[in-house]
N, C-alpha and C positions, 0 to 999 in steps of 0.2 A: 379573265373574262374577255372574251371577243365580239366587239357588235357589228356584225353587218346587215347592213341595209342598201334599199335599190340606189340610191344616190347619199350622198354624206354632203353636207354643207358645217358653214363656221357654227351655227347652234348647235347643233347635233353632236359636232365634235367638244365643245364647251362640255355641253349638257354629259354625254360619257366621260368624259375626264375628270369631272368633280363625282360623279357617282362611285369610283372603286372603293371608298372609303380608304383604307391603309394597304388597298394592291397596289400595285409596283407600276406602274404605269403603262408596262410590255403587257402586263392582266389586265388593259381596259382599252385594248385599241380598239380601233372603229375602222372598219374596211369595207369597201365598198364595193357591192356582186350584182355587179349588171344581170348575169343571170336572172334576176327576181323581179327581173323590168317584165312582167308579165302583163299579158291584157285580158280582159272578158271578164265571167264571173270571179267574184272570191274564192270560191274553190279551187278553179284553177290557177287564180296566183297560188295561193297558201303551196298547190303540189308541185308547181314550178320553183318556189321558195325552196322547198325541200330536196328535191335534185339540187337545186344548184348548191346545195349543203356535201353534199357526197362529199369531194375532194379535201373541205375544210377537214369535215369528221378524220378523215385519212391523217391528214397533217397534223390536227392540234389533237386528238384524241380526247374529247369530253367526254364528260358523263354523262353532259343530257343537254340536250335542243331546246329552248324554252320559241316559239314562234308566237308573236305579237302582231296581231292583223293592222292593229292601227286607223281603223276603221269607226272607231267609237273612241269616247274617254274614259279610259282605263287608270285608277289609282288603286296598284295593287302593289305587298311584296312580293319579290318573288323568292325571297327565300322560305319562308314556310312551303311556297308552294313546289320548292327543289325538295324541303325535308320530305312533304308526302308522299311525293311523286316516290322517293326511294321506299319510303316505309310502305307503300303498298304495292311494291314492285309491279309495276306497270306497265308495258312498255310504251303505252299513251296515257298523258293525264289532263285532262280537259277542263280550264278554267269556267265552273257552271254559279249560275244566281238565279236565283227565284224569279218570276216575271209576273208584273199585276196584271190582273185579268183582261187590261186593256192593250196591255200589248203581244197577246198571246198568239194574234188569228196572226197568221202569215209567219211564225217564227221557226226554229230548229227547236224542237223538245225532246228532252231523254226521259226514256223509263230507264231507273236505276234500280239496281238489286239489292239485298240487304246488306251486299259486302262492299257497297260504293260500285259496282262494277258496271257498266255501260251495257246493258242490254237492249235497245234499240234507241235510234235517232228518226225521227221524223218532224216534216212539218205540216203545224197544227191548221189546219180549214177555220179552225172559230175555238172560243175559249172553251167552250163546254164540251169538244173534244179533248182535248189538251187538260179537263180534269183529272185526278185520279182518282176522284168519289168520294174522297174525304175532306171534300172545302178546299182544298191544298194545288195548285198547279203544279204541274210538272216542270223540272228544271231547265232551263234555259241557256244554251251553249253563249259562252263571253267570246268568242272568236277566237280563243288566246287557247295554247295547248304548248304544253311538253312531250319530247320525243326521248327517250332512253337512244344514248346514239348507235349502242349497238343493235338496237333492231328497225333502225332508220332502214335496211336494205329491206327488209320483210314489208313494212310501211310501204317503200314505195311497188315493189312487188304485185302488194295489194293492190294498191289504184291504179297499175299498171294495165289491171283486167279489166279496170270498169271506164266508162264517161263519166265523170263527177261531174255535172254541170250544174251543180247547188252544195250546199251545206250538209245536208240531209244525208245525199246519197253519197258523199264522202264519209260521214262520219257512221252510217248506215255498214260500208263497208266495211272499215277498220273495226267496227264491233263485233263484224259477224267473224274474224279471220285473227284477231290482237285481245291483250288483254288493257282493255281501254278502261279506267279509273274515272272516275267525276271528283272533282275538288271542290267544295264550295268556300271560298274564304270569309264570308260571313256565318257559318257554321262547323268548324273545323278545329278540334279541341287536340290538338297535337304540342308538347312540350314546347314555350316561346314562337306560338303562334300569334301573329298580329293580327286583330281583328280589324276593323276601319274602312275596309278595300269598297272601291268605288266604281261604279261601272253602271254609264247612260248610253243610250244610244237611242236618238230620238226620231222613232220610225212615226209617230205621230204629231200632228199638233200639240194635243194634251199631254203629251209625254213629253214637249221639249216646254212647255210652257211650266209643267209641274218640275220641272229642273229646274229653270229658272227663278219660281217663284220660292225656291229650299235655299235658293243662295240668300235671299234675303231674310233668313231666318236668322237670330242671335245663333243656333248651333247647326248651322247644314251641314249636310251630308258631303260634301265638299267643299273644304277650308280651303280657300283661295287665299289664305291670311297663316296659312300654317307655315314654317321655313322650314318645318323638316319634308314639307313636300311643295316645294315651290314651284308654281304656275305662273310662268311666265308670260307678261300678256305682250303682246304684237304692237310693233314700236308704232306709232299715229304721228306724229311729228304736229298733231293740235297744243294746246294751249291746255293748262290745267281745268278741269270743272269748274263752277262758277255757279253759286248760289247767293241773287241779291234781289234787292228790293226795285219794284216797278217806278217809275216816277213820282207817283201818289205815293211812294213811300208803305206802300203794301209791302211785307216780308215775303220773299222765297222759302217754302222748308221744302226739305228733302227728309221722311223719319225709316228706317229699315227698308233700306232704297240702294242701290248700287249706280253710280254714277258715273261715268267713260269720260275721258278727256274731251276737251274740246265741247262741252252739254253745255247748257247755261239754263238755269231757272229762274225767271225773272218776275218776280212779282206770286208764283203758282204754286201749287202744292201737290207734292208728292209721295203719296204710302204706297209700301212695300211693293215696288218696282223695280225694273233696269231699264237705265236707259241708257244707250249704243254711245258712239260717237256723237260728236257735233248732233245729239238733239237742243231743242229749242221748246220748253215750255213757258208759255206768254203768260201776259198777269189774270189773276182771276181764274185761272185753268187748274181743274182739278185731278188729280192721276192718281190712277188707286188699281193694287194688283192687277198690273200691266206692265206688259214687255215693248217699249220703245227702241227698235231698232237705227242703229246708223242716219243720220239726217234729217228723220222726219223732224215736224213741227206741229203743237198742240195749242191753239189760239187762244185769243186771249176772252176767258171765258167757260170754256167748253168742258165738259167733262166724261171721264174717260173710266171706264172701269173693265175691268177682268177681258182685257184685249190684247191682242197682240197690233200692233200699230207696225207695217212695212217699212224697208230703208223709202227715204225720200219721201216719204207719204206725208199729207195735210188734214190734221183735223180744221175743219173751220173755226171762225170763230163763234161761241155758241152752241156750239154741235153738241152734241148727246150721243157718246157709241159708249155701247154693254146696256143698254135700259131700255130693252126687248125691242129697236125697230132694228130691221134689217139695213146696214149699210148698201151703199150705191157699190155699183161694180167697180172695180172688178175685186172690191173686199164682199165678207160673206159672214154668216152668221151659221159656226158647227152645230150641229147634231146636240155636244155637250153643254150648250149655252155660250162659248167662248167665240169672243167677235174679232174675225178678221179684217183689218184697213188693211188697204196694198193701193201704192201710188197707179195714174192710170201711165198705162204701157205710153213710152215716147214719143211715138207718133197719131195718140190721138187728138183729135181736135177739140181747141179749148171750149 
């Protein structure tokens, strides 16, 4: 197994070297292809990725291309999705997952054939395009695709004739010209198939907010507690969390809550939240399914519901955000009922 990518650093190279399981360590090197230093859309990285693949193909002679946009969070195998790739002899196979109705307008969607096979890619105007009349949305490209390597030359061939300047018209392409397969790994009944596979990408508020609020579930969709898929979080050089009692001698709880180093609850109460780094919840402060990012601070008093709260931002003390008044600028209050705090911009006046 060879990984390359546009830059390699000391994580990266960590992170491949424990991955071979019992390969040999020459089967898990990490190389690094300036080539894929690409700019502009996704698509044209992804076909810049590809070219600069040619020469390796030549040399190490694989079986198949597995391309990881890395653009979202991806928890997937990829061996199952090497088995099917071969069992439905492909020469593309495209990592696909269902999308909820609220993330449909603006996305890449496949009509797929009875035999898994990619008959057109487009992107959806609005969800009730994007149905296919039976309740059911249509599938959803994960960014992520396998290439059989020996029809890499045909691949590029293909977008060789077109502008790919989106998703769409790439994958548009290759359907009309390759025999392009859709894989879904949370539907996919092939011998020692792993099920599990995990894939966010939070084009909305509501959509990064309902990730967030699955972590603090006893069984989310992504186990950040799992070791067989460890997620490693980003060193803070703070102080551990810190959950105590105010002066008065009022307890701190945190209950199905997520907590970042460097947080302190003092005296306040917190259900089913995250809160970022070095937050600060004062005594008497109540938080309740809410996403506290990085820094802010929730007074002592105040109470806080189904919000997202900005890095650096200040609830007063006292305050009431989520209990139908619209916040001061430059926070807002969605469409979905879900209320945005955002500190004000640096140079306004106090």
């Amino acid at each position: 197994m060879y990984v390359f990518a546009p830059r390699t650093d000391a994580a990266l190279g960590v992170h491949v070297a424990r991955a071979g399981g019992t390969a040999g360590p020459v089967h898990r090197a990490l190389r690094c292809l300036p080539g894929m230093r690409a700019t502009g859309t996704p698509a044209r990285r992804i076909v810049a990725a590809l070219r600069a693949c040619c020469d390796l193909v030549a040399t190490h002679q694989p079986e198949a291309i597995a391309v990881l946009s890395a653009d979202h969070i991806l928890q997937l195998d990829l061996r199952p999705l090497a088995a099917a790739h071969g069992e439905l002899g492909a020469d593309v196979t495209l990592v696909t997952l269902p999308l909820a109705a609220s993330e449909v307008t603006g996305r890449t969607v496949l009509r797929i054939g009875v035999d898994g096979q990619v008959g057109e890619a487009r992107r959806a105007r609005s969800a009730r395009a994007a149905s296919n009349g039976t309740g059911f949305f249509a599938l959803g490209w994960a960014g992520d695709f396998v290439v059989r390597a020996e029809a890499l030359p045909a691949v590029l061939s293909a977008l060789a004739t077109e502008d790919v300047r989106d998703e769409a018209r790439l994958l548009a392409t290759l359907a009309a010209r390759l025999r392009m397969m859709a894989y879904d790994p949370l539907d996919n009944h092939l011998p020692g198939a792993s099920h599990g596979a995990y894939w966010h990408e939070p084009t909305t508020l509501e959509a990064y907010y309902a990730a967030q609020m699955d972590l603090c579930t006893p069984r989310p969709l992504l186990d950040l507690y799992n070791p067989a898929w460890p997620v490693c979080a980003a060193a803070s050089g703070l102080a551990p969390a810190k959950v105590v009692a105010d002066p008065a001698g009022r307890a701190g709880q945190a209950l199905n809550s997520l907590v970042s180093a460097g947080s302190v609850i003092r005296g306040g109460v917190v259900f089913n939240s995250v809160l970022g780094h070095a937050v600060v919840v004062e005594s008497g402060a109540e938080v309740e399914d809410s996403v506290l990012l990085d820094g802010c601070r929730i007074g002592r008093g105040a109470l806080v519901r189904r919000a997202l709260v900005g890095p650096g931002a200040v609830v007063a003390d006292g305050a009431a955000i989520g209990y139908g008044a619209v916040p001061s600028a430059p926070g807002r209050l969605a469409p979905s009922g879900l209320t945005v705090v955002m500190a004000p911009p640096a140079d306004a006046s106090p």
